[in-house]
Kinemage of the C-alpha trace (Angstrom):
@kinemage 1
@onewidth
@group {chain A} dominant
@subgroup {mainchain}
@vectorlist {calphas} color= white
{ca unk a 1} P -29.448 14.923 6.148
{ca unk a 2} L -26.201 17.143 5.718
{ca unk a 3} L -23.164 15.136 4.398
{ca unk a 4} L -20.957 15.167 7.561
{ca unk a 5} L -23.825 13.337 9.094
{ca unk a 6} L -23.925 10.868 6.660
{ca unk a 7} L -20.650 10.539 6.474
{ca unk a 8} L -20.435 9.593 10.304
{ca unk a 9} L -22.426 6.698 9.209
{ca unk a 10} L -19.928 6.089 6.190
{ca unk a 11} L -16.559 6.341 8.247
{ca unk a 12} L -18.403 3.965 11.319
{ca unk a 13} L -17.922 0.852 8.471
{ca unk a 14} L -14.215 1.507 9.408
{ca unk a 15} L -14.592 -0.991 11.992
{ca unk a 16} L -14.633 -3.588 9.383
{ca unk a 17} L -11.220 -2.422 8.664
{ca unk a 18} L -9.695 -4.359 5.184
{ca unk a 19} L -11.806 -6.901 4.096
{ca unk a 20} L -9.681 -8.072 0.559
{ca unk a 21} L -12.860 -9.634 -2.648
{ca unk a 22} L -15.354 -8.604 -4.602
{ca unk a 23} L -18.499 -10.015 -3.185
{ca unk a 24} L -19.436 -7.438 -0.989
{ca unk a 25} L -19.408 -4.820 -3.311
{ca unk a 26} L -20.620 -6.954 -5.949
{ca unk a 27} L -23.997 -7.883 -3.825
{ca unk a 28} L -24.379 -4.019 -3.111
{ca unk a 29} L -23.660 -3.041 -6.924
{ca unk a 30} L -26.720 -5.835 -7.863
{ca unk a 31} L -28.843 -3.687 -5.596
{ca unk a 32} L -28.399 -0.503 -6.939
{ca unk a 33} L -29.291 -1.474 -10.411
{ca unk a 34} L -25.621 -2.580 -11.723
{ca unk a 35} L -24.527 0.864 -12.779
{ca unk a 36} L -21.092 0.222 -13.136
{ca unk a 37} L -22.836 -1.424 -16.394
{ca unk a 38} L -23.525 1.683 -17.482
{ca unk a 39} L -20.056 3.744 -18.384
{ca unk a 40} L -16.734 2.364 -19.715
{ca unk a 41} L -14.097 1.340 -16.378
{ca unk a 42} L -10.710 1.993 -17.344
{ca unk a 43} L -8.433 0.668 -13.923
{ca unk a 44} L -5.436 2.090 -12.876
{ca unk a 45} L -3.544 0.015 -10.320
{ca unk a 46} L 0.099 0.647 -8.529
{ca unk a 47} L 2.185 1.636 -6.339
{ca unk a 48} L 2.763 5.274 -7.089
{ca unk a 49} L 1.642 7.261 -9.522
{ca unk a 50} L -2.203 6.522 -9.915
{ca unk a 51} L -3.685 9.655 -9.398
{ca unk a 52} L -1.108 11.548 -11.358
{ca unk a 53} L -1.854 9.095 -14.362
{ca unk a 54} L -5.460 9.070 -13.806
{ca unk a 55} L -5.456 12.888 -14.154
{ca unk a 56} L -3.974 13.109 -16.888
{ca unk a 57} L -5.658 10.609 -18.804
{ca unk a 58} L -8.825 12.176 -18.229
{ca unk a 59} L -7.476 15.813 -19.074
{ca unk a 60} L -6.740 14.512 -22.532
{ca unk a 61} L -10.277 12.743 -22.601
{ca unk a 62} L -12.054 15.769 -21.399
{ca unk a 63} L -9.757 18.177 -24.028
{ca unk a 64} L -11.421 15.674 -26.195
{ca unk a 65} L -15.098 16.516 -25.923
{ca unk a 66} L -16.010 13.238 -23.731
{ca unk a 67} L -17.921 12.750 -20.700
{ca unk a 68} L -15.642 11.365 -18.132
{ca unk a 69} L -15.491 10.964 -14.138
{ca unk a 70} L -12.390 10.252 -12.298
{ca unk a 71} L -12.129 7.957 -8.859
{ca unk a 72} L -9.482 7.967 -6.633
{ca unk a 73} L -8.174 7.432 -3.049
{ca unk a 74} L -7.475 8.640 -0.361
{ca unk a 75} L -8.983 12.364 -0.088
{ca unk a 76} L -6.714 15.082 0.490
{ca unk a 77} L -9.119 17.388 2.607
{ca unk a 78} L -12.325 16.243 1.639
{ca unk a 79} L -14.450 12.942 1.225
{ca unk a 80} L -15.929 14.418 -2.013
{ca unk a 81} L -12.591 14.998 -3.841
{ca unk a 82} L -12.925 11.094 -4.563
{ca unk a 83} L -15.547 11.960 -7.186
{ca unk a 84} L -14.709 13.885 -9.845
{ca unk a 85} L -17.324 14.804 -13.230
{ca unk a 86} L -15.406 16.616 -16.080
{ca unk a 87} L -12.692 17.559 -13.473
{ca unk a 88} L -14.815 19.143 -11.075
{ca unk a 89} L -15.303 17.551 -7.646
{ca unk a 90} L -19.170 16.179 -6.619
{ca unk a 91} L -21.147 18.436 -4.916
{ca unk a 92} L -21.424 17.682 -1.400
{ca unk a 93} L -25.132 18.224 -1.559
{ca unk a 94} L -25.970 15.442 -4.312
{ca unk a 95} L -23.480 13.490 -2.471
{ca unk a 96} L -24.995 13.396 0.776
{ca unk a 97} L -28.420 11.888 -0.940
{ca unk a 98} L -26.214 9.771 -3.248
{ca unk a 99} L -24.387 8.455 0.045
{ca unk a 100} L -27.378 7.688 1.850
{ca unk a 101} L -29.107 5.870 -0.622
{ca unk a 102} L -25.870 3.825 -1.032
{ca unk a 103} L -26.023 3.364 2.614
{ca unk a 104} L -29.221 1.621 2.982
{ca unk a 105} L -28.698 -0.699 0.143
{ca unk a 106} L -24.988 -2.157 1.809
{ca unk a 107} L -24.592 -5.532 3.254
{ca unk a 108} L -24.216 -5.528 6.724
{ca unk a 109} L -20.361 -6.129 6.429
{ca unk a 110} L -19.883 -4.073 3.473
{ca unk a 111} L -16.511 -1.737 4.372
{ca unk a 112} L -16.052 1.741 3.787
{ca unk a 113} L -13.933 1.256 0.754
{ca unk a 114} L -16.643 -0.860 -0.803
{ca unk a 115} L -19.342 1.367 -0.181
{ca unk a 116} L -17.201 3.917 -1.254
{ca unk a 117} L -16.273 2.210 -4.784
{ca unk a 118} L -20.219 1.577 -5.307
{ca unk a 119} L -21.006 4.632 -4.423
{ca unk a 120} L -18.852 6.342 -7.426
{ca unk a 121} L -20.099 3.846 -9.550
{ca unk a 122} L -24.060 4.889 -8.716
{ca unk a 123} L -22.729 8.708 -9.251
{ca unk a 124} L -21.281 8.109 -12.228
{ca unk a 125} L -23.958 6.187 -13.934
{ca unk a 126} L -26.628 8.951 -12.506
{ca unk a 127} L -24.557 11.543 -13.689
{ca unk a 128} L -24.621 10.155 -17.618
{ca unk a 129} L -20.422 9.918 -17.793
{ca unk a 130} L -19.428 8.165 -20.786
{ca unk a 131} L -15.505 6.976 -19.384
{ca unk a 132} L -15.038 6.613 -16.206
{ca unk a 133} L -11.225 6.727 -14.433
{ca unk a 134} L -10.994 3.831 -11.615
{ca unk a 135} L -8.023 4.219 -9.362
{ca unk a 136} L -7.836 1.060 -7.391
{ca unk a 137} L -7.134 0.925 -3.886
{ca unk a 138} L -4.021 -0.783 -2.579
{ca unk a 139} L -4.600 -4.216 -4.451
{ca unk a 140} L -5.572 -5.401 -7.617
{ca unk a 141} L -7.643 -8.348 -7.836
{ca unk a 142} L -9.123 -8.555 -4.632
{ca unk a 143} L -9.797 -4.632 -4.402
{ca unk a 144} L -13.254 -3.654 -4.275
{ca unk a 145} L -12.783 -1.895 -8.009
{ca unk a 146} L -12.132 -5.175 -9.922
{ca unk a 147} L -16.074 -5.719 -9.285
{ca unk a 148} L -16.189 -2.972 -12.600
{ca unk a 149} L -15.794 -4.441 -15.667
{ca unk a 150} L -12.716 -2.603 -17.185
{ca unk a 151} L -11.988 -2.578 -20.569
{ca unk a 152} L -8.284 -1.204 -20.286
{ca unk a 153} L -5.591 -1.918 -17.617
{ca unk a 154} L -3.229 0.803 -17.135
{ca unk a 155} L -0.532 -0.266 -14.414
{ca unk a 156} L 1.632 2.624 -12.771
{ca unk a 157} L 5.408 1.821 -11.266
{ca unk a 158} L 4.555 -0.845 -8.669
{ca unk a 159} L 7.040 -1.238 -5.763
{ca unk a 160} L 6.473 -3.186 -2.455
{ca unk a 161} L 3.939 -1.291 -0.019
{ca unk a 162} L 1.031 -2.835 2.223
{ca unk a 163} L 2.836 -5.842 2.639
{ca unk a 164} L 0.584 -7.243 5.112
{ca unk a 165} L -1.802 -7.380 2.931
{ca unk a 166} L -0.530 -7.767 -0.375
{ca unk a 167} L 2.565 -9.962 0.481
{ca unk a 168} L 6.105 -10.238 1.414
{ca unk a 169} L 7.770 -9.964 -1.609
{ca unk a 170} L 7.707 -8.043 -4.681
{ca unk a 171} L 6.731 -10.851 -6.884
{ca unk a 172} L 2.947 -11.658 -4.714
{ca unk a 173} L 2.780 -7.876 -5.015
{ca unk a 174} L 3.011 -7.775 -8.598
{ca unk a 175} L 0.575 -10.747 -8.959
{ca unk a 176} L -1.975 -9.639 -6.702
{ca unk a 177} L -2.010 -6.184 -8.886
{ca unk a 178} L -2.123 -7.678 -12.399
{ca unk a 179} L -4.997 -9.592 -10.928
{ca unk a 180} L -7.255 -6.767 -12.255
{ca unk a 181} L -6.099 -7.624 -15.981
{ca unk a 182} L -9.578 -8.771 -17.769
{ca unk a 183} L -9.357 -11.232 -20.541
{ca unk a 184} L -8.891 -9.923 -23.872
{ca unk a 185} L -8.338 -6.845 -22.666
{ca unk a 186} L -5.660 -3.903 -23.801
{ca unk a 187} L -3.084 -3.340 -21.133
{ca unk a 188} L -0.827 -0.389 -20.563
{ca unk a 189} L 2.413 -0.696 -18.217
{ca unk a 190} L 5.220 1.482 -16.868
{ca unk a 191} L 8.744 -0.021 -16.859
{ca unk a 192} L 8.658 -2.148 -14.069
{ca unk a 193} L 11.081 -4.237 -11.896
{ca unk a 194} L 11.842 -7.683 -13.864
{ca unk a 195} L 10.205 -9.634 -11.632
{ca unk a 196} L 7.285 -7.044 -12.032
{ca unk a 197} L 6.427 -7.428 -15.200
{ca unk a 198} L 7.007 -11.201 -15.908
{ca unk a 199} L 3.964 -11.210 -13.824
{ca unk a 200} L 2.174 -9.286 -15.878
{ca unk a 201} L 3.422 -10.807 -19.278
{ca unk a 202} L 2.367 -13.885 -17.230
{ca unk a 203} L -1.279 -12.508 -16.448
{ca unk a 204} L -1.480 -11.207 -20.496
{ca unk a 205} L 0.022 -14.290 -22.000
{ca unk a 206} L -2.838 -16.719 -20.154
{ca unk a 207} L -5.812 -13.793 -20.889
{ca unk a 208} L -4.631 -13.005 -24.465
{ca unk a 209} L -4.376 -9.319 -23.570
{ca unk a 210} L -2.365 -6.722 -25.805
{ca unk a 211} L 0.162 -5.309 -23.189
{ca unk a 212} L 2.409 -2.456 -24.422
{ca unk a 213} L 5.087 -1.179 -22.139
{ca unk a 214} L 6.954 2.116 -21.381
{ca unk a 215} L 10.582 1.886 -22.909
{ca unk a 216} L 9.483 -1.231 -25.120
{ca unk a 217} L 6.435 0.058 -27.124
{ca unk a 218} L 6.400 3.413 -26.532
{ca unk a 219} L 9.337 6.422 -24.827
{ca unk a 220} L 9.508 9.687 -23.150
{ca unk a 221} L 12.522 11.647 -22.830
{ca unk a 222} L 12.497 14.892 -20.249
{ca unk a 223} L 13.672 17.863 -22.278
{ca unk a 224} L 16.096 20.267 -20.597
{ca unk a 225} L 13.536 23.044 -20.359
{ca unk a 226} L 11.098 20.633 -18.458
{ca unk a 227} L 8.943 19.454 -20.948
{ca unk a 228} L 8.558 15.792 -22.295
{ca unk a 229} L 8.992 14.490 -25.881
{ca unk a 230} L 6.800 11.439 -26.618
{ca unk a 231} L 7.114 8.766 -28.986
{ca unk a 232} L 4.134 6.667 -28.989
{ca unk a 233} L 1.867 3.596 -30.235
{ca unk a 234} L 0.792 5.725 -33.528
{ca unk a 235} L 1.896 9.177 -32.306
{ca unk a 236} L 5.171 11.398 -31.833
{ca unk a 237} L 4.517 14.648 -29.520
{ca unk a 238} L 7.026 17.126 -28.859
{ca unk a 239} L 7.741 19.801 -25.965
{ca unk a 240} L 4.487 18.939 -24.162
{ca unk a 241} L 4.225 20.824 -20.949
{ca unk a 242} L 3.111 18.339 -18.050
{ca unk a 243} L 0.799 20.298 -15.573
{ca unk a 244} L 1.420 18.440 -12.942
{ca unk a 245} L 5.492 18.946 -11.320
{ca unk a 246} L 8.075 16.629 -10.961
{ca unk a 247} L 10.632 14.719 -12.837
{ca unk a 248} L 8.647 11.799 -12.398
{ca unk a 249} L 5.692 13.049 -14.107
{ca unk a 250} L 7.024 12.149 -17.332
{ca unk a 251} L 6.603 8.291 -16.587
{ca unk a 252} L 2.689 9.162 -15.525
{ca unk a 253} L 2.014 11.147 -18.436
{ca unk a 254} L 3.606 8.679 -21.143
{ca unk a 255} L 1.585 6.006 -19.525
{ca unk a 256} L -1.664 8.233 -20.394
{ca unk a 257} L -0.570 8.404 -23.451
{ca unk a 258} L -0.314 5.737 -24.734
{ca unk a 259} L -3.710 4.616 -22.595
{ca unk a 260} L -5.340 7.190 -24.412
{ca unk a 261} L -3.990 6.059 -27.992
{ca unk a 262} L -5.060 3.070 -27.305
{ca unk a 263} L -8.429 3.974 -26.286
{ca unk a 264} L -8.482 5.595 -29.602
{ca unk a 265} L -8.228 2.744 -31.513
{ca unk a 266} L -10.974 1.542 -29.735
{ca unk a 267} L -12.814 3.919 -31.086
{ca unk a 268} L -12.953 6.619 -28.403
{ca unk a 269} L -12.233 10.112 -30.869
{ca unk a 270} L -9.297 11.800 -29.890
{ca unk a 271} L -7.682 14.763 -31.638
{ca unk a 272} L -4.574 15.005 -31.860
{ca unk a 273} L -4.248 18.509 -30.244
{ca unk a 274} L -6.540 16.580 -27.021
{ca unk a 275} L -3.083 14.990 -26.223
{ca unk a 276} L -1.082 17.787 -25.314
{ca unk a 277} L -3.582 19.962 -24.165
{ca unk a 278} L -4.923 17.257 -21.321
{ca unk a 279} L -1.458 17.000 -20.619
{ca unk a 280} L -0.795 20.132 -20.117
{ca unk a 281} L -4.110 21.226 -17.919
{ca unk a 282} L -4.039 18.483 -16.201
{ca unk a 283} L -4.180 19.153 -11.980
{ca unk a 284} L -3.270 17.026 -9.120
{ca unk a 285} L -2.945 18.566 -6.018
{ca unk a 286} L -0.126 17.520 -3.200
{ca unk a 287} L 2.257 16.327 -5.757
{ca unk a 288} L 5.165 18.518 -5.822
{ca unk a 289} L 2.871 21.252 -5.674
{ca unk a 290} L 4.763 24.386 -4.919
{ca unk a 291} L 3.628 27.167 -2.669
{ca unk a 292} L 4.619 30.563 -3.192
{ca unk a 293} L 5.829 32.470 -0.635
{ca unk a 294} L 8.843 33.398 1.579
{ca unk a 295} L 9.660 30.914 2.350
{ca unk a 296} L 8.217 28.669 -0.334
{ca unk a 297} L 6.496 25.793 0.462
{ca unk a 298} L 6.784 22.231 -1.616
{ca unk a 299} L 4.242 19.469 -0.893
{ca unk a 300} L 4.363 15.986 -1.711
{ca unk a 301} L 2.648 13.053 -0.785
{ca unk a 302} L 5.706 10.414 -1.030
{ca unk a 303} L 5.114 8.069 1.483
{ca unk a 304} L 6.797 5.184 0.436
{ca unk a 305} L 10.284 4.404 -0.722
{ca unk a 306} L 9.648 4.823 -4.422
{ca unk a 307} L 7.940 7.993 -3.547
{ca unk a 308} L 10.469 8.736 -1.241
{ca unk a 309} L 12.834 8.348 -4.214
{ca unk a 310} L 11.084 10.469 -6.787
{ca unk a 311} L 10.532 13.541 -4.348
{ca unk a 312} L 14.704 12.903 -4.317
{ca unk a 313} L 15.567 13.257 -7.769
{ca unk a 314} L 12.886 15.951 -8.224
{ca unk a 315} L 14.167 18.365 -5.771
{ca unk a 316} L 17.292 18.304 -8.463
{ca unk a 317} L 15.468 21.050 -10.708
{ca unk a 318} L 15.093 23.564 -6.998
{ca unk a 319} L 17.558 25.766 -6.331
{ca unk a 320} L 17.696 26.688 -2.713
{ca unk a 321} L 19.785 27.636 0.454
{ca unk a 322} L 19.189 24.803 2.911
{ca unk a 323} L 16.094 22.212 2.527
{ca unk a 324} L 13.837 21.662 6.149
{ca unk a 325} L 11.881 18.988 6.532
{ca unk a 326} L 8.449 18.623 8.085
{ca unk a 327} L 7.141 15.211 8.000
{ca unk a 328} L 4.982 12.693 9.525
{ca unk a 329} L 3.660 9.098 8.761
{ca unk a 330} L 1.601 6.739 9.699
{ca unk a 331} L 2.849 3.653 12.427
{ca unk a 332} L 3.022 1.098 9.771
{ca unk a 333} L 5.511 2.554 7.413
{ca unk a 334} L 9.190 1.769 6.601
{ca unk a 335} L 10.475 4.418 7.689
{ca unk a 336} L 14.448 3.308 7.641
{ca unk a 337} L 13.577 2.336 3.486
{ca unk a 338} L 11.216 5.975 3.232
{ca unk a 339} L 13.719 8.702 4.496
{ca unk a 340} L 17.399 7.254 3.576
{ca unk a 341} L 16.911 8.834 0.205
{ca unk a 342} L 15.819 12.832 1.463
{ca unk a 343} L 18.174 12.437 4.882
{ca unk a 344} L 21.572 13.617 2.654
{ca unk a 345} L 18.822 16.971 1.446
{ca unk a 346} L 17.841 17.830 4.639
{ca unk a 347} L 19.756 20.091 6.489
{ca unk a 348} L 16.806 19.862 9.524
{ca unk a 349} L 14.105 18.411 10.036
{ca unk a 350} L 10.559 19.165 11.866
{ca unk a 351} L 8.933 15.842 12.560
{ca unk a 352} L 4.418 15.963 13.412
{ca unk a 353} L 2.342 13.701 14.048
{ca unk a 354} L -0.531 13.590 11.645
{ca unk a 355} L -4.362 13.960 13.035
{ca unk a 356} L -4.894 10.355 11.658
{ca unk a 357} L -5.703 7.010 13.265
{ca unk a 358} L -2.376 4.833 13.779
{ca unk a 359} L -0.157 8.005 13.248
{ca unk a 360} L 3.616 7.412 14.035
{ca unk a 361} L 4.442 10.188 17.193
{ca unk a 362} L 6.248 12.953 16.059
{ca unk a 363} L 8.666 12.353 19.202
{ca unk a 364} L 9.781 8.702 17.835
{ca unk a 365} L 10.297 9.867 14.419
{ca unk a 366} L 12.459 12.397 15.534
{ca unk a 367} L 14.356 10.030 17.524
{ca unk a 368} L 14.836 7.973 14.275
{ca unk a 369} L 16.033 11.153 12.789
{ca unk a 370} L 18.619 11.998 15.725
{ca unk a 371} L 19.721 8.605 15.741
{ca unk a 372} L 21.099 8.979 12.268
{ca unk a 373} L 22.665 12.633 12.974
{ca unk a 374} L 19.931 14.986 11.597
{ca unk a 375} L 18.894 17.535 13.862
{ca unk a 376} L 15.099 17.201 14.312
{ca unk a 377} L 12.644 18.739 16.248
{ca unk a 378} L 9.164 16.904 17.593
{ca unk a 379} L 6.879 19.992 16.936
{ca unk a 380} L 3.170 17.953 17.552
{ca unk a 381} L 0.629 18.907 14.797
{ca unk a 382} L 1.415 19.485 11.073
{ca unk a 383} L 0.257 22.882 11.693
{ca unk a 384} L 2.759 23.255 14.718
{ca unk a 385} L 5.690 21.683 12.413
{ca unk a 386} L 4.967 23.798 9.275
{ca unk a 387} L 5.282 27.217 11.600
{ca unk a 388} L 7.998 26.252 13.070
{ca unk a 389} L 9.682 25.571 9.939
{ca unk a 390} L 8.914 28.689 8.174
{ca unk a 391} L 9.998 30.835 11.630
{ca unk a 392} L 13.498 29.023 11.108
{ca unk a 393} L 13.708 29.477 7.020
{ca unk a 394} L 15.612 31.945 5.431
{ca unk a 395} L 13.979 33.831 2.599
{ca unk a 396} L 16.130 31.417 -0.001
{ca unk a 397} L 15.222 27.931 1.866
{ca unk a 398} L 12.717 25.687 0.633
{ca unk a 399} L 10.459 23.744 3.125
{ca unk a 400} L 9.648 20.459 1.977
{ca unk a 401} L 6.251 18.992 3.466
{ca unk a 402} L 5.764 14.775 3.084
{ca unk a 403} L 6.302 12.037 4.483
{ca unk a 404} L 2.240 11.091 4.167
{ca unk a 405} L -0.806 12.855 1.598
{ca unk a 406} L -2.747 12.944 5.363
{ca unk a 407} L 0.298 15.467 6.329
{ca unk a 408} L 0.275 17.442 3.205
{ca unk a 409} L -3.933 17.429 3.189
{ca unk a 410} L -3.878 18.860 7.073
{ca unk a 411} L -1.597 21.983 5.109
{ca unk a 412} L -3.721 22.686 2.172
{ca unk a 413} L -6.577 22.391 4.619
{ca unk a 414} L -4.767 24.854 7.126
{ca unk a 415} L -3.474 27.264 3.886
{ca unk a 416} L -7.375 27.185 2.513
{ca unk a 417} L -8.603 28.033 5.973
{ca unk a 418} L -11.279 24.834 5.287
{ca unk a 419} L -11.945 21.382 7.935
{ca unk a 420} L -9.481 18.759 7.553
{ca unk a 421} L -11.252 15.562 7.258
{ca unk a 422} L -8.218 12.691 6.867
{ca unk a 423} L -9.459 9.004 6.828
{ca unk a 424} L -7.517 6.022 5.868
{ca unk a 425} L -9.044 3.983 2.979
């Protein structure tokens, strides 16, 4: 059976929509064999910032000689970009078996991101990794990748987002994230909020877990020339080269860092040269990922304030004429909290509505954007927006694509000439 038909089969669990625990998955883990049992789970869990982080930590473990998969979520373009051996995406071809196998073995209310989670587990453990990268979902405790024994923690900024599901207020947020924290475990934090991380002290103090934290146990400082300077757990690294863009990036890549030192002491061999190396290669496409061209093109997935934020202060190190905005999101965003930091950079904006469920219409977004003085213009499709855009651009203006990773995978899709397959979850 080809993939997109087994996929159909995947994406019809939707209906179940989000189903917060760890029973499910942990029932349809049992009847594969337990292969999560198999590899070593590091978690990630956040806000913003997962995949970057995830990336790069396992650049530097693959600059390092080890076998090591990477999970995250959502897909850009395609389903199998969630599954990732030695930095290479899964085949769709040994997916589609690995799906269907997966399939058959699922509880009848098992959801998609359950089946999803098990199913990189069975990969991995079929494919021999050694390390394997868990990004978690939107939660922490309750999402379906707690059911993997992790060994290591690593927390990314964490800011309030799904708040129907997570809760109100920053503080259940924060809880429901450090959730994930095993006992006795190492953990690894960005600088968070206060009420953030007295959470997490809270979650470490009561599991006697070794937290370090950025600007505490370890620092980064962005050199002029773009690089980072490090100063770590055991290490101090100078003028390293992030591969991935943004000002922000230095936060994601210190966090790796000092994950990966700590992994070291755990006795995963790392050589010192594996560091900035897996920094430096390291790849994560629709982050500030800059498209040549005239005009050029910048995507980034910021779809929440904090996101909203960094893509701000990043757009500091452009130079450009006048900054046009095509964006789209989905119904259930802020959007007042979102755009109030881009609205004083955008001298126009091209508002689309993404080929998503629940997608916000690209005419009521641009009424939000009128509303507040910005010229906009409700151009339909991302595709439709993005033209428009780059008929309008001088050759010295930048067009800035966000606003949601489904808007920014529908362009890479478009600019690869490849099916765009966006699903939430």
């Amino acid at each position: 059976m080809s993939l997109a038909d087994v996929l159909d089969k995947l994406y019809a669990r939707r209906r179940f929509g989000i189903r917060p625990g760890v029973d499910r998955v942990g029932k349809l883990l049992e009847r594969l064999g337990n292969p999560e049992k198999q590899f070593r789970t590091i978690h990630v869990v956040g806000t913003n910032g997962k995949g970057s982080t995830s990336a790069f930590l396992s650049s530097i473990l693959l600059h390092a000689g080890h076998s090591v998969a990477q999970f995250s979520s959502p897909h850009l373009i395609r389903f199998s970009e969630r599954f990732r051996i030695h930095g290479v995406e899964y085949p769709a071809e040994k997916l589609s078996v690995k799906l269907e196998t997966v399939l058959e073995a699922a509880p009848e209310e098992a959801t998609f991101f359950e089946i999803t989670t098990a199913l990189a587990a069975y990969i991995f453990r079929d494919e021999g990794v050694a390390l394997a990268v868990m990004e978690a979902g939107m939660g922490g405790c309750s999402d379906a990748t707690a059911s993997l024994n992790g060994e290591m923690s690593i927390l990314t900024p964490i800011a309030l987002d799904h708040t129907e599901y997570l809760g109100a207020g920053l503080q259940e947020i924060a809880r429901e994230k450090a959730g994930i924290i095993r006992p006795g475990t190492r953990v690894i934090s960005a600088c968070q909020p206060e009420t953030v991380h007295e959470e997490i002290e809270k979650r470490c103090i009561a599991g006697k877990c070794d937290l370090k934290t950025l600007g505490t146990d370890f620092t980064v400082n962005r050199n002029d020339d773009g690089t980072i300077s490090y100063r770590g757990l055991n290490k101090e690294l100078e003028y390293i080269a992030p591969g991935i863009a943004g000002r922000y990036q230095a936060i994601n890549a210190a966090v790796a860092l000092a994950a990966a030192e700590t992994l070291e002491m755990n006795g995963i061999d790392i050589a010192t040269a594996s560091y900035s190396e897996g920094i430096s290669a390291a790849r994560w496409p629709g982050r500030m990922e800059l498209i040549a061209g005239t005009p050029r093109l910048l995507l980034d997935g910021a779809h929440n304030p904090a996101g909203a934020g960094a893509l701000a202060d990043a757009l500091q190190d452009y130079s450009y004429s006048r900054l046009l905005l095509v964006t789209g999101v989905c119904d259930d965003k802020d959007i007042e909290r979102i755009f109030a930091p881009l609205i004083p950079l955008a001298d126009s904006v091209y508002t689309v509505t993404p080929a998503v469920d629940r997608a916000l219409k690209d005419e009521e977004l641009a009424s939000f954007f009128l509303s507040r003085g910005i010229v906009a213009q409700p151009c339909g499709s991302v595709v439709s927006g993005v033209n428009r855009a780059i008929q309008q651009a001088a050759e010295d203006d930048l067009v800035v694509v966000c606003g949601s990773l489904f808007v920014v995978g529908e362009i890479k899709a478009w600019l690869e000439q490849t099916e765009f397959s966006g699903i939430r979850g």
